[in-house]
N, C-alpha and C positions, 0 to 999 in steps of 0.2 A: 393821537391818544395822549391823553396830560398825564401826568407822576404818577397821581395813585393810581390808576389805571394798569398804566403799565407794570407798578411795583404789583397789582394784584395778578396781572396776570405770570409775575414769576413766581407768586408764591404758589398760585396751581401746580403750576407747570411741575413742582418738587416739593409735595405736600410736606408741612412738618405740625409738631403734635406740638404745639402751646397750652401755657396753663395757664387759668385765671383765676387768680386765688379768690377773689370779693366777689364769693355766689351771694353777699348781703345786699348788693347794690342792682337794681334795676336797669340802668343804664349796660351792667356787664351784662345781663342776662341778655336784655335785646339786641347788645352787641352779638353775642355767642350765637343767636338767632341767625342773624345776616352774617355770621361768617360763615357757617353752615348752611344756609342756602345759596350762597357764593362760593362754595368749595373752596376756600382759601385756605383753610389749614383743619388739622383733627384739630378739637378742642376740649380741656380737660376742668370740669369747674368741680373745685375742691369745696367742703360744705358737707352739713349735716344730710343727709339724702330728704328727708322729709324737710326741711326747711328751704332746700333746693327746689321740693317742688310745688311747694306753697308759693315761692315769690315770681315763680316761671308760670305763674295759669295766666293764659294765653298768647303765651308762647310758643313757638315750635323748637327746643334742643332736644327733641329727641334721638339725635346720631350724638350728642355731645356723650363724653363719658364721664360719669360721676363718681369721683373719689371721694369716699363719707373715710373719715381720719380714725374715727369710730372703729368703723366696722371694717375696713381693708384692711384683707390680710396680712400686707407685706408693711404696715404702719410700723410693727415690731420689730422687722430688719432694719426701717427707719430708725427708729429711737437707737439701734444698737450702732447706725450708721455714723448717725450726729455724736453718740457720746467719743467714738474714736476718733470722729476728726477735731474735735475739742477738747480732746483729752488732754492737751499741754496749756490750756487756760482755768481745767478743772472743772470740766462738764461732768455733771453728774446721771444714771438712767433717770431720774426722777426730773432734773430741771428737764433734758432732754424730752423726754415724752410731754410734759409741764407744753415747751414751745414748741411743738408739732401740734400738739390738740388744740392749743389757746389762740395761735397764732397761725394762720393759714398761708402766709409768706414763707415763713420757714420747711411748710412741706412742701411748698409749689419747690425750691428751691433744693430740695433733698430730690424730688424725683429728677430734675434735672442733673442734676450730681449722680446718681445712680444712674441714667440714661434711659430714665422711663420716660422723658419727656425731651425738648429739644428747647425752650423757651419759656421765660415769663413775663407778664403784662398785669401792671398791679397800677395804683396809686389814685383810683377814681376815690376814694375815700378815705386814703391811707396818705400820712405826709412821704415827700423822699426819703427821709430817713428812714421811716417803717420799713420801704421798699428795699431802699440798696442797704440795710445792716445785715441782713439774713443772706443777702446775696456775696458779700465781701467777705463776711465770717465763711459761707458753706461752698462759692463757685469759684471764690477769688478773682484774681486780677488775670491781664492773658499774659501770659509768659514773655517778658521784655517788654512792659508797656509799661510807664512811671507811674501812670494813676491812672484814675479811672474819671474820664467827664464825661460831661453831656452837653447834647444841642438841642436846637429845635432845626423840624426839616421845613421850609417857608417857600409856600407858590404863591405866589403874588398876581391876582387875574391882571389879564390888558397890559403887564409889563416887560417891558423891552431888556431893562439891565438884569445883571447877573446872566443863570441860564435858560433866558429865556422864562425869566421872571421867578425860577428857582434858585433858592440858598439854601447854606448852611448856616447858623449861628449858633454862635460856640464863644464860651459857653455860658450858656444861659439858664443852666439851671441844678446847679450843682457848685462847683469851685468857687469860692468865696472872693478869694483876693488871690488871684494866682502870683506865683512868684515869676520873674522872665524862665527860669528853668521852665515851669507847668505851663505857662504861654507857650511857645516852643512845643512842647508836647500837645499840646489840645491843637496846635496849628496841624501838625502833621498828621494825629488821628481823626481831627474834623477833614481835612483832605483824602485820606485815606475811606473816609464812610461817607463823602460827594462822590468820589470814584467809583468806590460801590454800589449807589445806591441812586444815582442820579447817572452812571456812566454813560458820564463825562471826564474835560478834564479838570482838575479843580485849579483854581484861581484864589492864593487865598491872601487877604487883605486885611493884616495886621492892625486895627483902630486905636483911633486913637482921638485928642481936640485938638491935636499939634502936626502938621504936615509936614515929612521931612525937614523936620529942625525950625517948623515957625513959631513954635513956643518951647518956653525952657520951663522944666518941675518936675521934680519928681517921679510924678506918675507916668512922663512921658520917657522918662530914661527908663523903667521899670518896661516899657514898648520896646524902646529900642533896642535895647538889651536881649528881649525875649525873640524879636528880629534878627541880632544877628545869630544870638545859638540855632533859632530854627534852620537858617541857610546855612550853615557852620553840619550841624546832626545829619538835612534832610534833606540833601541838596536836589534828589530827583522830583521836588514840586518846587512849584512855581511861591514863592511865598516873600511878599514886602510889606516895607513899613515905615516908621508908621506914619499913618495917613487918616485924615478924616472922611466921614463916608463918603460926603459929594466928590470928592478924589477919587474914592475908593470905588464907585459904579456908575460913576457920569464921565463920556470921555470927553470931555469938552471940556471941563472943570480939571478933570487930570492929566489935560496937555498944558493945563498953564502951571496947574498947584506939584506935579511930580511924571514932567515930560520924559525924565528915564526911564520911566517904573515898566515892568511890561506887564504888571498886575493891575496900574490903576489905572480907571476907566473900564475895567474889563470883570472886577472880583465876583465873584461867585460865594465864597467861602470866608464869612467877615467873623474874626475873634473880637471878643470885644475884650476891654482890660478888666474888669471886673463883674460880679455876680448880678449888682443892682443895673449895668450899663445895657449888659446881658438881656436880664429879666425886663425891663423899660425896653429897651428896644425891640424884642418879641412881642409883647405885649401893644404897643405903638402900632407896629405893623398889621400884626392881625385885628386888631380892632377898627383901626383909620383907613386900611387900604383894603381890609375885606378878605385877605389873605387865610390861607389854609396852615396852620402849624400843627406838625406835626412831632409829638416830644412831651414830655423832654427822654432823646433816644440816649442811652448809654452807649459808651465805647470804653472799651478796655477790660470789662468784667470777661472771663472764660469763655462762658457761656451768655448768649440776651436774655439780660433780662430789661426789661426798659420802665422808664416810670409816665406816669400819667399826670394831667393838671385835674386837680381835684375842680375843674368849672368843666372839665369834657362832655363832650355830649358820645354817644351811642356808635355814633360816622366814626369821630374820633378815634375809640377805641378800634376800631375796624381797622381802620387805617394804620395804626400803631403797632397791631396786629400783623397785618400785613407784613408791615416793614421788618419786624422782630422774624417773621417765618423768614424773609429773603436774607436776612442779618445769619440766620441759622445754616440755609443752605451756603453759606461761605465759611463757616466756621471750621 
């Protein structure tokens, strides 16, 4: 059985009730389709109810549940909900109801906060930011986690390295220029969501252009650095550095370029140093080698909520889906 497969069949096995804010978008709708005839999760698509069911004819969601922002009833213990938890930045009932009606992010995000829902899955049309502002403002951060990143989840067909042609990359689609502190931290919760979510063990390989000390600059102290606070914080994974990829998941290459490491040759879980290194090397993969990405997944937010590549297709979302309902049942 390959990843998704198996990820779907844990999200059966412990239904959970995800929302999908963008009833605007076609692709969510025929997503919502296939997630409910796959049993994979209850599914809640927020939207005006007749505009809902204008863009679903010939569709089947008819088990999905439709929240019109309109006309539910409980939208008014929302708006009274958001103005108290905003209340120390000066939320007003008027802006409040304002971003629940205007803004369908915001209430996917308010029922999760209330516990009417267990997850959110947005960004087929919406940038990151759209996604995670309403999520950091209303679900916050999880308790003891330094920030909040993201990866992509990457099966690569016909391949031998990593697990069994499974990664993590991190992070790819969110942290801009991480400082060694936030390196360090996306090592240990990008290891912490392969554990979970590919259990396995994670293997994670700190990148870099510099192999153990074969180049000097800047960027690459700013590696090493975030190397040793990782091992220094997090010492129950496995986590080195820095290293270049063919180090990093060839072992042939990393008996010569870093013969101590007991990560290289062997990574599963590759940090990359930066957002653009990140975004290019996801992007590379899934396009050259045919590879499945799956993300970009959040970690560290409360509750899941995940974001989406505004190029996804339909599977995508499924799959995102998926992961977000197994993300939930550990929560």
């Amino acid at each position: 059985m390959n990843f998704i497969d198996r990820i779907k069949e844990r999200a059966k096995s412990d239904k959970k009730r995800i929302v999908l804010p963008e009833s605007m978008d076609k692709r969510v709708i025929e997503a919502a389709e296939k997630i409910l005839r796959e049993d994979l999760a209850e599914v809640v698509i927020v939207g005006k109810k007749e505009d809902i069911l204008e863009i679903s004819q010939g569709y089947d969601i008819s088990k999905a549940i439709i929240v019109d922002p309109f006309t539910e009833e409980y939208t008014e213990e929302l708006i009274n909900e958001l103005v108290e938890l905003r209340k120390s930045k000066g939320m007003t009932y008027e802006e409040a109801k304002k971003l629940l009606l205007e803004d369908y992010m915001y209430y996917a995000c308010m029922l999760v906060k209330t516990g009417r829902a267990d997850g959110v899955v947005s960004g087929a049309c919406h940038s990151t930011s759209n996604t995670l502002r309403p999520a950091l403002q209303i679900i916050k951060t999880k308790p003891g986690v330094m920030l909040v990143s993201a990866f992509f989840l990457m099966v690569v067909p016909n391949c031998e390295y990593g697990e069994n042609g499974t990664f993590i990359f991190g992070d790819s689609g969110l942290e801009q220029n991480p400082t060694p502190e936030k390196l360090a931290a996306i090592a240990a919760s990008s290891a912490d969501s392969f554990k979970l979510l590919v259990e396995a063990e994670p293997r994670v390989a700190m990148l870099s252009h510099s192999t153990m000390g074969s180049a000097k600059h800047a960027d690459v102290d700013k590696v090493v650095e975030g190397v040793r606070i990782a091992k220094e914080m997090y010492p129950q994974y496995k986590i080195d550095g820095e290293m270049q990829l063919d180090a990093a998941i060839i072992p042939e290459i990393a008996a010569s370029k870093a013969p101590e490491s007991e990560v290289a040759g062997h990574a599963n879980v590759l940090i990359f140093p930066d957002l653009d290194a990140g975004n290019i090397g996801y992007k590379l993969v899934q396009r050259l080698a045919k590879a499945e990405a799956y993300g970009p997944i959040c970690q560290g937010i409360a509750a899941p909520v995940n974001d989406l590549s505004r190029g996804c297709s339909a599977d995508d979302i499924v799959g995102v889906v998926a992961i977000t309902a197994v993300q939930a049942q550990n929560n």
